[in-house]
N, C-alpha and C positions, 0 to 999 in steps of 0.2 A: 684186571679190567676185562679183556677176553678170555673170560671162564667160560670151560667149554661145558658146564653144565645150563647156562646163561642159553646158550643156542640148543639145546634138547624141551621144544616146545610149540604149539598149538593154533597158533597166535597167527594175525593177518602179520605183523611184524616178523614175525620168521618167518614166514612164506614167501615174503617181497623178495625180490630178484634183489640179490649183493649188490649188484652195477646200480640199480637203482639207491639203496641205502648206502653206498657209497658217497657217491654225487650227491644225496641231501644233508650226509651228514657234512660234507665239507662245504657247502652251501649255508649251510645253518650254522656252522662256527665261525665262516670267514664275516658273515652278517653281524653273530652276535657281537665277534671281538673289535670289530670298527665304530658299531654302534656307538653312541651319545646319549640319544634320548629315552628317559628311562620308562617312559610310558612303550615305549618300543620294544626294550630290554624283556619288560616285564610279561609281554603279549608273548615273545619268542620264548619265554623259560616256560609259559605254560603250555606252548607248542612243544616244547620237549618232552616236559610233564606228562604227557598227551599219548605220546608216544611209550614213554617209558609203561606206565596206567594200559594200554594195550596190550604191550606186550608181556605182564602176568607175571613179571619179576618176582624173586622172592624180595621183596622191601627191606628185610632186615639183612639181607647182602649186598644189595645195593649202597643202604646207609654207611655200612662197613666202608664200601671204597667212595663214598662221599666224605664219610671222615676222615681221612687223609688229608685231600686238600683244602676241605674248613679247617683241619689246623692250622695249615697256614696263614688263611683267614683271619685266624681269630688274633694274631698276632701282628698280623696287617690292621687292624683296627684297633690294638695298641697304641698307634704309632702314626698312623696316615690321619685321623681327625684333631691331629694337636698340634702336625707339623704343616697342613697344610694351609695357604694364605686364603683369607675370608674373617667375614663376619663374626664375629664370638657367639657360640650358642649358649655354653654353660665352661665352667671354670672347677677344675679340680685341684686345689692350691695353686703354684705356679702354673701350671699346666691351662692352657685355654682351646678349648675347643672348637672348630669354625663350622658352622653348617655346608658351605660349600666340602670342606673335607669328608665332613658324613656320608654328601651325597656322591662324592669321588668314590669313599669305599663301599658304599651300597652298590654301586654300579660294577666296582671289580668282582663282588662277591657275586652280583644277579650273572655275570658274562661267565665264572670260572665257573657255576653250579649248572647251568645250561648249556656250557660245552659239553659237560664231563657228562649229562642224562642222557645228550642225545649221543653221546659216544658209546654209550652202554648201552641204550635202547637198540640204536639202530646197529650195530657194529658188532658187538658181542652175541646179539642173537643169532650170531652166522656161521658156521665154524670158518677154522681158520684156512684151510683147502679150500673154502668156497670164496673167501675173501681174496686168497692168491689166485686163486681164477678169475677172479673179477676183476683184479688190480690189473690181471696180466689182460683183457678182451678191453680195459681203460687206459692202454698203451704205456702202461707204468714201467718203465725200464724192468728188464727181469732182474740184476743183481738185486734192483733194491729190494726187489720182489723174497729174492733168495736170503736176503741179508736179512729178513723182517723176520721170515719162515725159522730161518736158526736163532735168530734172536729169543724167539719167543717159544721155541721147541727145549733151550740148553737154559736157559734163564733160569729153571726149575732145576736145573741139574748143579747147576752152577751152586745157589741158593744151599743146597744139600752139602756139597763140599765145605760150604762156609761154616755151615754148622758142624759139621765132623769134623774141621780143623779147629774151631772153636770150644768144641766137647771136648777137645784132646789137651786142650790149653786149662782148660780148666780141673780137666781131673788130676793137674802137675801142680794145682794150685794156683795158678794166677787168678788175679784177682784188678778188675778196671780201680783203678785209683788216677788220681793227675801227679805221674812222674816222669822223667825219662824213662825210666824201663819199662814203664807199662806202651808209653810211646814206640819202642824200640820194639816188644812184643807185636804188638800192632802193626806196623810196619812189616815185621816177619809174617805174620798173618798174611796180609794183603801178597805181599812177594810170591809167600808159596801158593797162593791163592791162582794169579797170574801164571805161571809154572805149571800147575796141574792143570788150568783151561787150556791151553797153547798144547801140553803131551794130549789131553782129548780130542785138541781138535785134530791134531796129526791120526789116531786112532780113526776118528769118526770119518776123515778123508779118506782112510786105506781102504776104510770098510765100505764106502762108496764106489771106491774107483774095483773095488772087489767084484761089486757087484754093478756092476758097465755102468757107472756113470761117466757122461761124460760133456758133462757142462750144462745138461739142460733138466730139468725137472717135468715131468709130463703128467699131466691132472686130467682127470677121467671126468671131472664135472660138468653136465652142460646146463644152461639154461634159456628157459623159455617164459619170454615176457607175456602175461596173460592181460584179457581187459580190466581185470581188477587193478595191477599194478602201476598200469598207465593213468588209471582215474586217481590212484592214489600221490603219484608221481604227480601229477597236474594240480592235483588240492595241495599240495605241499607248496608248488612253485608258485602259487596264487597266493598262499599265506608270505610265503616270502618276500614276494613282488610289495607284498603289501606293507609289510618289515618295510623294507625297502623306502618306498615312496612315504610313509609317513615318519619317516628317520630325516628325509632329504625335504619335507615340508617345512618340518619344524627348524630345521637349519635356515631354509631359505625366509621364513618368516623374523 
């Protein structure tokens, strides 16, 4: 998701101040995910849409990590229109489907496909140094700060080992099957898996504290809010406001 080719780009969306794309993107998730009404839903996905269409993504990498969780989706719509209580729309043998159910899983699928755009639009266009600069000037506790940073630095490192321990399992012949010992291989995987992160991280501490760390991380970035950003920042929070008030109309009606 923050792929750092994502943030090498052109775009008013790369340019916006992090702190700014910050704050609309949690803004814009904490809306979509309370939301109810889907004429609302459907206004904010295209405000994401919106954003994403700006900012010049390559579409076919994007799709990439949409399709992950439209998998889950699609398997939630298995399952959520024939278990949920309502009206019958149509009948697949036993199986009855309810329109109220339909519109329950339309509504998870418009909420999870509109978080995950504007997470990419606005989020990924940044790199990740500018993002921990910004978390940290958005009073964001530093460890979590720090915790994010290594998370998403060793994740790939991590990923690599899996597969070299993996590769080594396979050229002895194993072979995934459903048994105990493939169970049991599995388990040994995972183990030494754990084992070699934990000796890395003691490595990757020496070699900080080697070189003078000494608790705190220091970023070179600054930034400087311009009049385009503010105009941008304000049409965002006027869409929202608007989210908003015709979400809590339609309740109140």
């Amino acid at each position: 998701m923050f792929n750092e080719k994502f943030a090498m780009g052109s775009s008013w969306v790369h340019d916006l101040d992090p702190r700014l794309k910050i704050i609309m993107a949690i803004l814009l998730a904490v809306i979509t995910a309370v939301g109810n009404n889907i004429l609302m839903l459907l206004q904010i996905f295209f405000l994401a849409c919106f954003f994403l269409v700006s900012a010049k993504l390559d579409l076919k990498q994007v799709l990439k990590r949409l399709l992950v969780i439209n998998t889950f989706i699609f398997f939630m719509w298995l399952f959520i229109p024939f278990t949920y209580p309502g009206d019958s729309l149509f009948q697949i043998g036993p199986l009855s489907a309810s329109w109220a159910g339909i519109i329950y899983a339309t509504k998870i699928t418009i909420r999870s496909n509109t978080i995950m755009i504007a997470v990419i639009s606005l989020l990924s266009t940044s790199t990740i140094s500018s993002l921990m600069h910004a978390m940290k000037c958005l009073y964001v506790p530093e460890k979590l700060i720090y915790l994010f940073f290594f998370v998403y630095r060793y994740l790939y490192v991590i990923s690599d080992e899996f597969n070299s321990l993996h590769n080594s399992m396979k050229v002895r012949g194993f072979k995934p099957e459903t048994s105990l010992h493939c169970y049991k291989n599995y388990a040994y995987l995972v183990g030494m898996l754990i084992i070699k992160s934990y000796e890395r991280s003691i490595r990757v501490y020496r070699a900080m504290l080697a070189r003078g760390f000494k608790g705190k991380i220091y970023i070179n970035d600054e930034f400087k809010v311009i009049p385009r950003d503010i105009v941008i920042f304000a049409c965002t929070l006027a869409c929202l406001s608007w989210f908003v008030i015709l979400e809590q109309g339609i309740i109140l009606m």
